[in-house]
C-alpha positions as CSV (number, residue, x, y, z in Angstrom):
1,X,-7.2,-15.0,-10.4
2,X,-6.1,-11.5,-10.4
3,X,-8.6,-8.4,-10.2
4,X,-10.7,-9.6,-7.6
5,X,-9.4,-7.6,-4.5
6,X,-10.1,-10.1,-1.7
7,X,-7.8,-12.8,-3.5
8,X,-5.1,-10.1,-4.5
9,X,-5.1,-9.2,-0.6
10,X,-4.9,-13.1,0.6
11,X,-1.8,-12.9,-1.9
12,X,-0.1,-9.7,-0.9
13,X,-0.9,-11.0,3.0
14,X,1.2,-14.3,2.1
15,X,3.7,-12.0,0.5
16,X,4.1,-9.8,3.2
17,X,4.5,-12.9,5.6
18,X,6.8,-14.6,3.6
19,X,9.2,-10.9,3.3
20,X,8.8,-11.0,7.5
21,X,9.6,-14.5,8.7
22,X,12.5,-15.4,5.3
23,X,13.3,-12.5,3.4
24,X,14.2,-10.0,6.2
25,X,15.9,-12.8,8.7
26,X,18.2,-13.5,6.2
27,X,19.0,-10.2,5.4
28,X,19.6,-9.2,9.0
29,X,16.8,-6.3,9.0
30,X,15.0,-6.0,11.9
31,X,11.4,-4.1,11.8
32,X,10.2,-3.0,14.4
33,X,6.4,-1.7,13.2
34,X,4.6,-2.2,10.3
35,X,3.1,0.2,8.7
36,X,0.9,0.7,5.1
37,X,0.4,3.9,3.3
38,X,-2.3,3.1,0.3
39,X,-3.1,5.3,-2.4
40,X,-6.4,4.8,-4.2
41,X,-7.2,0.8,-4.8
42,X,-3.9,0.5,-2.9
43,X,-5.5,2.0,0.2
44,X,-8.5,-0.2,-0.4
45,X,-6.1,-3.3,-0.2
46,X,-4.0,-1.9,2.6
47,X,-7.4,-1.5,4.7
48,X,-8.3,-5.2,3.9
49,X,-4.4,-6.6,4.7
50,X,-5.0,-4.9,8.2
51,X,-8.8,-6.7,8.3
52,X,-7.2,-10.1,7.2
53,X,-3.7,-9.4,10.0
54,X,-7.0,-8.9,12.7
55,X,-7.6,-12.5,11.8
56,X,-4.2,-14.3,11.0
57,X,-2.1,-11.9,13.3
58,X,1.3,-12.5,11.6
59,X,2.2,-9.2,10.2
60,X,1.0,-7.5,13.8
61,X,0.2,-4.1,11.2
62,X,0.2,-0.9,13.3
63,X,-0.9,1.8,11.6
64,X,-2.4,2.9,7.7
65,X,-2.5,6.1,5.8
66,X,-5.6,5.6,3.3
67,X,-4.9,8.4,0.8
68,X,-8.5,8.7,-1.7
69,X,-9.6,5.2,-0.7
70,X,-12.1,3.9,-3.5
71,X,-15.9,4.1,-2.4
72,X,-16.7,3.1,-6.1
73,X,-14.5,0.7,-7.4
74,X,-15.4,1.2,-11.0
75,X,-14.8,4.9,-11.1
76,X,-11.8,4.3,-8.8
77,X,-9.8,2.1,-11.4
78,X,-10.6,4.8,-14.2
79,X,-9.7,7.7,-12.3
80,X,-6.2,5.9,-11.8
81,X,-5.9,5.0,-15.6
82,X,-6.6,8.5,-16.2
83,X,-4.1,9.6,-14.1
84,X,-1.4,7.1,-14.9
85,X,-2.0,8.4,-18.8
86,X,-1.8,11.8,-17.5
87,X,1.7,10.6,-15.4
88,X,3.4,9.3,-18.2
89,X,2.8,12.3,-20.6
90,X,4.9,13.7,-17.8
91,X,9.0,14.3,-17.7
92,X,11.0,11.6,-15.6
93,X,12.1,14.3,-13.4
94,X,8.2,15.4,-13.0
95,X,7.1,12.0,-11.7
96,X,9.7,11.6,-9.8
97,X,8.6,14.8,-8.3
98,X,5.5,13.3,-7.6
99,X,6.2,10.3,-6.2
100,X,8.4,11.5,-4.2
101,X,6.1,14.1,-2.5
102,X,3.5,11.6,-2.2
103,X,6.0,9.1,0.0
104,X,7.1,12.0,1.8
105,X,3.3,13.4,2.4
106,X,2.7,9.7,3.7
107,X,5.3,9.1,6.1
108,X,5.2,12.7,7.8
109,X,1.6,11.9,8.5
110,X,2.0,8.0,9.4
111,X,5.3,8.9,11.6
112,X,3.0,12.4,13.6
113,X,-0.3,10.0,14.0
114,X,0.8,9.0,17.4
């Protein structure tokens, strides 16, 4: 089932594990750290991966960047629907903007949180 954020995690986890131990050996791509920047029900899943890595210990996450982590699920999940309706009234060169301030926002704080 998708929806229900401890199975969608259990599923990213595997994902993630699978992209680690096949995907990235057989690209040749060596990572060093792991590291998860989560905005909104993405942070609330990036705070659960690093719970469920506490307990499996195969993606070894280091750090997280929650950005607006839910505290209501409900209202979380309409506040992004509002705000992807709001994105795509947007120009291409406008979100592009955006997400690429967001990324940028995330990894200058991930890559200073030392």
């Amino acid at each position: 089932e998708v929806g229900i954020p401890e199975r969608d995690v259990e599923d990213l986890y595997q994902f993630l594990v699978y992209i680690k131990n096949q995907v990235l050996p057989e690209k040749k791509v060596k990572a060093t750290t792991w590291n998860l920047i989560g905005f909104s029900l993405g942070a609330l899943h990036a705070a659960m991966l690093k719970q469920l890595d506490q307990v499996h210990s195969q993606l070894h996450l280091d750090r997280l960047f929650l950005l607006n982590p839910p505290v209501d699920l409900r209202f979380a999940l309409v506040a992004l629907d509002r705000f992807c309706l709001q994105g795509m009234a947007w120009s291409a060169g406008r979100r592009e903007w955006v997400q690429n301030r967001v990324w940028s926002e995330g990894f200058r704080i991930v890559d200073s949180s030392d």
